[in-house]
C-alpha positions, 0 to 999 in steps of 0.5 A: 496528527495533522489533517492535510486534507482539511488544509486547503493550502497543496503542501510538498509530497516531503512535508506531507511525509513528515506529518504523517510521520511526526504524528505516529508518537499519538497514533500508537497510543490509540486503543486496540480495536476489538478484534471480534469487531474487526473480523464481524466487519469483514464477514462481506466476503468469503476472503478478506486480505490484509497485510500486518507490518511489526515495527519491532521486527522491520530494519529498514532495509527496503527489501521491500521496495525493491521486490516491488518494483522487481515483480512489477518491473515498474520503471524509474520513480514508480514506487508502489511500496516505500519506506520512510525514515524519520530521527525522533529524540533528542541527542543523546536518546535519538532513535530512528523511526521507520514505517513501510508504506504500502496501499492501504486498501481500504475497506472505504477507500478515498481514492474510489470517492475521488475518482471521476472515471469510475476506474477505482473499485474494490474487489470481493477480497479487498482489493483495490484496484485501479482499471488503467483502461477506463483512469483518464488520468484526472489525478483526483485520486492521487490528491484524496488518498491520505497515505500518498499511496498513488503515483503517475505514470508520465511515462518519461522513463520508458526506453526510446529505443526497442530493448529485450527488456522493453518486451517483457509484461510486468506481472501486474494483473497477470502481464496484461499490462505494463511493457516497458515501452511508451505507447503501452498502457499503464503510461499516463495512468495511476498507479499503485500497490495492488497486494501482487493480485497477480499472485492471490488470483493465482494461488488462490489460497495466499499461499503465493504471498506478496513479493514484499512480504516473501522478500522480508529478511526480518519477516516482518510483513505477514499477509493473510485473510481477516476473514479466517480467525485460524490466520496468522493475521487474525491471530496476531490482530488478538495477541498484539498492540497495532495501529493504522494510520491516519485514522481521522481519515476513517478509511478503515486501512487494511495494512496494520502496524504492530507496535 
């Protein structure tokens, strides 16, 4: 796989997709990780979130996509969750790869590193989560993050005019944040798929699941607590084959690709 970030040369978001796509043939050939392992490592906190995505399960229908931007009302060319496609094969035998892309929320994110404003940090649970009151906009983390997980908000898409659209908050850190008008935060500020917090601080159990995963028509997201081995996620981390990407990163994502 392609190490971008030793590539001092800036490449397209679309190239960089391409790359990263183009090395999942190697990726899933990785070695399962222990999973004894993976839960001793996560012990840190009473919970631990982590989100599995079965690629055998997963069409490609980006229901995903368009839950997220529903529950967080993000505007025009905001996408915290996206789903790439890439033709793999030769004809006859070609088959169309798909992988969901969601924040990886890192157990040692690139992003935090990066960040100059210290608007970065990682809850108890795992979360990454980005301040929009302390970003100032640097970007940085935008540019660290190997997955291009991130996105801006310019702020060029909001409605000029007053609209009763416009007064509605997003839930995003419980409607805080995110009206749809121009002089609200989160404009001129990062942002990215926070594992709809809004929804694991409200349950408090992960019973309220991310809206990507409840939207699933082939329920091919499963959410849960790494730090429960009853979970679904712990007990599927033990059955089944899985990768993460970018390994060489050494992020340690919490989004798994079962394969």
């Amino acid at each position: 796989m392609k190490k971008d970030r030793d590539n001092k040369e800036k490449i397209s978001r679309r190239d960089f997709t391409k790359s990263l796509i183009s090395g999942l043939a190697a990726s899933t050939v990785v070695a399962k990780i222990n999973s004894s392992q993976l839960l001793a490592q996560s012990l840190k906190s009473k919970k631990r979130y982590a989100m599995l995505i079965d690629l055998k399960k997963c069409v490609g229908c980006e229901s995903c996509t368009i839950a997220c931007k529903q529950e967080n009302l993000t505007p025009p060319n905001i996408f915290y969750n996206v789903v790439w496609f890439k033709e793999v094969g030769k004809y006859p035998k070609i088959k169309r790869q798909v992988i969901p892309r969601p924040c990886m929320h890192c157990e040692h994110p690139a992003c935090l590193k990066a960040c100059p404003a210290e608007a970065i940090y990682k809850r108890d649970d795992g979360i990454v989560i980005i301040d929009y009151e302390k970003c100032i906009g640097a970007r940085q983390c935008i540019e660290a993050c190997p997955y291009s997980a991130i996105t801006f908000d310019e702020g060029t898409n909001y409605p000029q005019m007053q609209t009763d659209f416009a007064l509605i908050p997003s839930k995003e850190f419980n409607g805080k944040y995110g009206l749809r008008k121009a002089e609200e935060l989160p404009i001129y500020r990062s942002r990215k798929c926070t594992f709809c917090l809004h929804r694991q601080d409200e349950s408090g159990n992960y019973k309220k699941l991310p809206a990507c995963v409840q939207t699933c028509m082939s329920k091919a997201r499963i959410f849960g607590d790494l730090n429960d081995p009853n979970s679904q996620v712990s007990q599927l981390l033990k059955a089944r084959k899985y990768f993460t990407l970018k390994p060489e990163a050494k992020t340690q994502p919490s989004v798994y690709y079962l394969i």
